[in-house]
mmCIF file of the C-alpha atoms, coordinates in Angstrom:
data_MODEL
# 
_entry.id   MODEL 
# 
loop_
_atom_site.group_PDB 
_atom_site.id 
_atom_site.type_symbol 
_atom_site.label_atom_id 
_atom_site.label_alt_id 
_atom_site.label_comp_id 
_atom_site.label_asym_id 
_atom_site.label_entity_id 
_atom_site.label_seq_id 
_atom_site.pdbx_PDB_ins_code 
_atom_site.Cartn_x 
_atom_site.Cartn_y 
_atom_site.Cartn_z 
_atom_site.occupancy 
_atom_site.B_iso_or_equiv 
_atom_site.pdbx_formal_charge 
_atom_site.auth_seq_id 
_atom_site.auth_comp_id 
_atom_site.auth_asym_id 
_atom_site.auth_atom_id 
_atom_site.pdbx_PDB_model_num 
ATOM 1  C CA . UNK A 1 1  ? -23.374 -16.820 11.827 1.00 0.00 ? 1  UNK A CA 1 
ATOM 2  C CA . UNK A 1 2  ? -22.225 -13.187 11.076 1.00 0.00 ? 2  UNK A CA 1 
ATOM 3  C CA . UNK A 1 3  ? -18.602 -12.616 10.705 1.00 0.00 ? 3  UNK A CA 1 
ATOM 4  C CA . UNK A 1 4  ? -18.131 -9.069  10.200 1.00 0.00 ? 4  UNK A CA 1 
ATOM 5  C CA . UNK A 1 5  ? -18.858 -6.524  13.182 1.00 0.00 ? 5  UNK A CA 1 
ATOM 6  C CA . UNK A 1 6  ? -21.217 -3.864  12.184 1.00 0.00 ? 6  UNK A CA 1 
ATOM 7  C CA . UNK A 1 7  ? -19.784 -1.841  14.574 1.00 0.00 ? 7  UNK A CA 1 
ATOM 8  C CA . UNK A 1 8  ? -16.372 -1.441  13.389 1.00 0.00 ? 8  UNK A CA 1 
ATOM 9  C CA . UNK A 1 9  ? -17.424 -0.819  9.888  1.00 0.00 ? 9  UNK A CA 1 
ATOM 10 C CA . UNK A 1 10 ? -14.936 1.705   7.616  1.00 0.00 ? 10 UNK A CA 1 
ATOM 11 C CA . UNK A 1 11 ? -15.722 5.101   7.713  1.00 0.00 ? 11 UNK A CA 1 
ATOM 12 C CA . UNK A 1 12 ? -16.968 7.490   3.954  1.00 0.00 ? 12 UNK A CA 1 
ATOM 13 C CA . UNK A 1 13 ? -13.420 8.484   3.458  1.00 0.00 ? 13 UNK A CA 1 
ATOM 14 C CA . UNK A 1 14 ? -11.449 5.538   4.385  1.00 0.00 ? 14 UNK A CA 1 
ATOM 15 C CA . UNK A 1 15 ? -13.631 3.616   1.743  1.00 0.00 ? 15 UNK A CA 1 
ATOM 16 C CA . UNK A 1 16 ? -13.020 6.067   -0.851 1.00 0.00 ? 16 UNK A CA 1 
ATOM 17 C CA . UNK A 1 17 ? -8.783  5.772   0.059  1.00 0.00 ? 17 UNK A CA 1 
ATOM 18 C CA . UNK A 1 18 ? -9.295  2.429   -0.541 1.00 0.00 ? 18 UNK A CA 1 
ATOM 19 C CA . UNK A 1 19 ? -11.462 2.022   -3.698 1.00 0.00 ? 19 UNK A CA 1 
ATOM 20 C CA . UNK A 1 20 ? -8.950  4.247   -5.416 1.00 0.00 ? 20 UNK A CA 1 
ATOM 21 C CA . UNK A 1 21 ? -5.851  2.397   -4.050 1.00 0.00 ? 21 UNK A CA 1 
ATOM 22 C CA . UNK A 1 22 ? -7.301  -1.177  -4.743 1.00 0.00 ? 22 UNK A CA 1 
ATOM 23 C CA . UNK A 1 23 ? -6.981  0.056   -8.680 1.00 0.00 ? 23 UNK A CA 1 
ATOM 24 C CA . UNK A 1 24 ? -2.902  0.491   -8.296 1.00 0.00 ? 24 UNK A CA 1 
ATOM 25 C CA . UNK A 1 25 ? -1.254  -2.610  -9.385 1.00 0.00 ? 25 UNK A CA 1 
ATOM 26 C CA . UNK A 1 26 ? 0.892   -4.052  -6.002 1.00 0.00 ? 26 UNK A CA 1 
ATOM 27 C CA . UNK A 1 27 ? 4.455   -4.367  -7.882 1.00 0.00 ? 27 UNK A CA 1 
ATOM 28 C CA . UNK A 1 28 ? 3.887   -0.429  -8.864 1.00 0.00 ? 28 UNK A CA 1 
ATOM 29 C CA . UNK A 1 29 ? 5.091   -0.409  -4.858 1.00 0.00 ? 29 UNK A CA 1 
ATOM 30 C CA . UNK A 1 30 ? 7.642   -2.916  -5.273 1.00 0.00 ? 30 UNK A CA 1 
ATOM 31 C CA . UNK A 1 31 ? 9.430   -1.207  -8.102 1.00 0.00 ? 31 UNK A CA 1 
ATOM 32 C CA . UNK A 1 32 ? 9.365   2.536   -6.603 1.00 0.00 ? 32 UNK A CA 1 
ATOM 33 C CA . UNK A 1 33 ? 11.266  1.162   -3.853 1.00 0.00 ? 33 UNK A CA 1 
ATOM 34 C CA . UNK A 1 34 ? 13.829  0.159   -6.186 1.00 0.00 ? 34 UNK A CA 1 
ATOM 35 C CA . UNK A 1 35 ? 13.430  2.680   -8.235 1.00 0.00 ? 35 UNK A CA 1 
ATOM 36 C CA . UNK A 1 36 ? 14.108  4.913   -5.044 1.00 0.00 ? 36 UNK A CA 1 
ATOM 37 C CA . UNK A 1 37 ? 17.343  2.186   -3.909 1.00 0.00 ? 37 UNK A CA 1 
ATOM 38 C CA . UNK A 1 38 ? 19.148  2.854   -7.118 1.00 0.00 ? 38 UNK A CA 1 
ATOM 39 C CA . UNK A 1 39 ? 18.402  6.633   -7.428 1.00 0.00 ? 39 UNK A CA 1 
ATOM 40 C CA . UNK A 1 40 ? 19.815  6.692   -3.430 1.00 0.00 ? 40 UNK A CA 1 
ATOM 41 C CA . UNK A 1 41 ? 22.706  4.507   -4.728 1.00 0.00 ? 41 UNK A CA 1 
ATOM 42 C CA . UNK A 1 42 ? 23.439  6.828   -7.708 1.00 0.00 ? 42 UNK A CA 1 
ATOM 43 C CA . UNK A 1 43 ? 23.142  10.059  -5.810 1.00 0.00 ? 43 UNK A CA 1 
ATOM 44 C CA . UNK A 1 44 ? 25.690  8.383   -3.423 1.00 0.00 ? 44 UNK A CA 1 
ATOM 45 C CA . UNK A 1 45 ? 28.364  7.825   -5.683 1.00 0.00 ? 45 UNK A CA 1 
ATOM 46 C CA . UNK A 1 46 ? 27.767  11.550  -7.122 1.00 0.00 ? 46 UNK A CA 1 
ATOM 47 C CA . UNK A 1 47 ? 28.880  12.789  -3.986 1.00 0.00 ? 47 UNK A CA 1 
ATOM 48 C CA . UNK A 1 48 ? 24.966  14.382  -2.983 1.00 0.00 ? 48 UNK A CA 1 
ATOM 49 C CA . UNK A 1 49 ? 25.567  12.089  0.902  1.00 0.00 ? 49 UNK A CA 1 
ATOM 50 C CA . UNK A 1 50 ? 22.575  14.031  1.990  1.00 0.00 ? 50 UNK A CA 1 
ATOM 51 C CA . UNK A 1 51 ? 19.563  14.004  -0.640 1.00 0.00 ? 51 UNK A CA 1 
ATOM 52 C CA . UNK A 1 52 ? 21.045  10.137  -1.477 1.00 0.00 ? 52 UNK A CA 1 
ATOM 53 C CA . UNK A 1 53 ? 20.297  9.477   2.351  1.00 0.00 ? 53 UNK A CA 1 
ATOM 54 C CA . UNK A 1 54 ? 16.785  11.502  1.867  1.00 0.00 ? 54 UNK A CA 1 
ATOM 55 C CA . UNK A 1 55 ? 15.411  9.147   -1.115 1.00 0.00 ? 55 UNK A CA 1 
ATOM 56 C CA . UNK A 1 56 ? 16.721  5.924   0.100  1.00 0.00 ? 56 UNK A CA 1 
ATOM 57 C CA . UNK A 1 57 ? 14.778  6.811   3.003  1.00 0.00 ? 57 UNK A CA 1 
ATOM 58 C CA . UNK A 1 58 ? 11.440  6.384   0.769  1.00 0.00 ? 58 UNK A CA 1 
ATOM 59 C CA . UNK A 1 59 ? 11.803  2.377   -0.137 1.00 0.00 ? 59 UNK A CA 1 
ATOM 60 C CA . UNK A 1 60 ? 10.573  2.012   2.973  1.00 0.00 ? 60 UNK A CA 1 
ATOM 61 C CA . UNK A 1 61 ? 7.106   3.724   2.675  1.00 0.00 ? 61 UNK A CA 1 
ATOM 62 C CA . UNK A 1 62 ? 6.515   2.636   -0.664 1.00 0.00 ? 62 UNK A CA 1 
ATOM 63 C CA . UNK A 1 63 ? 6.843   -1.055  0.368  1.00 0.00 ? 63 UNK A CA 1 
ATOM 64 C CA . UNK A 1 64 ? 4.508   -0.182  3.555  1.00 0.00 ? 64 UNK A CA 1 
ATOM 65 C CA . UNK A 1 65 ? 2.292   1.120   1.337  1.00 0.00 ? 65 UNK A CA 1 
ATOM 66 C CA . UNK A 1 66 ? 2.506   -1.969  -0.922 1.00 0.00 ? 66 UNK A CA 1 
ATOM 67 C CA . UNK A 1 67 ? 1.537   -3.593  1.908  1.00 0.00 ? 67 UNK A CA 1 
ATOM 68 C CA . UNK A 1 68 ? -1.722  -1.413  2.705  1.00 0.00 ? 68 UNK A CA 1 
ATOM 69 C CA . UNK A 1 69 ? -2.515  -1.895  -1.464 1.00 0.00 ? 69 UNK A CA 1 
ATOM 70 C CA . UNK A 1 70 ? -2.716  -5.734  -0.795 1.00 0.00 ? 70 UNK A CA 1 
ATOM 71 C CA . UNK A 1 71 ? -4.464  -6.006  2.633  1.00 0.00 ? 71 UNK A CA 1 
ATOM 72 C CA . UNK A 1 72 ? -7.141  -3.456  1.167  1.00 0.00 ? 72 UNK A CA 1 
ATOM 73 C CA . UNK A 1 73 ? -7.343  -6.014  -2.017 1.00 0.00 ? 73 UNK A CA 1 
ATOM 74 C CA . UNK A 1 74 ? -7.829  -8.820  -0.002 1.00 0.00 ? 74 UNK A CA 1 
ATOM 75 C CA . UNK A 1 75 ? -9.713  -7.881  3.242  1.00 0.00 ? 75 UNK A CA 1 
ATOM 76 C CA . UNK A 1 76 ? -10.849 -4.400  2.271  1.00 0.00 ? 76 UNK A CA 1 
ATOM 77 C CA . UNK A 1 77 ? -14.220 -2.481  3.373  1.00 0.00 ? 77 UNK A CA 1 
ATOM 78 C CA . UNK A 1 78 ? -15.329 -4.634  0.348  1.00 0.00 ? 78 UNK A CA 1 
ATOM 79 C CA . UNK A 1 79 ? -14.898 -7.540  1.434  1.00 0.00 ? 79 UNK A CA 1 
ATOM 80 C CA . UNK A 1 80 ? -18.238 -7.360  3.705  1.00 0.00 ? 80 UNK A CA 1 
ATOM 81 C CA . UNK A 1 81 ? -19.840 -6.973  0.673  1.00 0.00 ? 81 UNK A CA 1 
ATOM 82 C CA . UNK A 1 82 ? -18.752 -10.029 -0.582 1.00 0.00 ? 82 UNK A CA 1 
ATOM 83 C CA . UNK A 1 83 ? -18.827 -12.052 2.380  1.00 0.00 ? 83 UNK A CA 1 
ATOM 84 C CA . UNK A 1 84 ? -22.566 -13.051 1.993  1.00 0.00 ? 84 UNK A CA 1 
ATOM 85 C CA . UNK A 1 85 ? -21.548 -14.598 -1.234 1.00 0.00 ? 85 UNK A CA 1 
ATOM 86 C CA . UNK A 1 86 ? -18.331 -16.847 -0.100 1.00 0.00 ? 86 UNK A CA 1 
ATOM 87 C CA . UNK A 1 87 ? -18.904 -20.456 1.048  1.00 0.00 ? 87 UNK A CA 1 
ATOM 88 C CA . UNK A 1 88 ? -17.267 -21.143 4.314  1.00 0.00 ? 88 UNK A CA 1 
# 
């Protein structure tokens, strides 16, 4: 029985996004949003309201894209490849 959809298969580029990406380690993500929480909390108490407001903004899109690194890791445009080679 085939699984995967031929139809629906990723795209040249989106396979290339991903290749790269699936070489970043996932808490990279995880600590640039802290990284970007503290630097927001530390501008704060400097008095810089608006650029602190600005980078605390990013924690947000780097754990989204932490998100991206692990579904591409585990269900990727690889993972067709290896489907022929789990057992279900």
């Amino acid at each position: 029985m085939d699984i995967i959809n031929k139809d629906h298969l990723e795209g040249p580029v989106a396979k290339k996004i991903e290749e790269q990406t699936a070489k970043l380690p996932s808490d990279l993500f995880l600590w640039a949003a802290v990284g970007s929480m503290a630097a927001s909390a530390t501008m704060k108490l400097m008095g810089k309201g608006n650029t602190s407001l600005f980078v605390g903004q990013w924690a947000t899109s780097f754990l989204l894209l932490g998100i991206y690194n692990k579904i591409v890791k585990v269900a990727g445009s690889d993972a067709d490849d290896d489907a022929g080679n789990k057992k279900f």
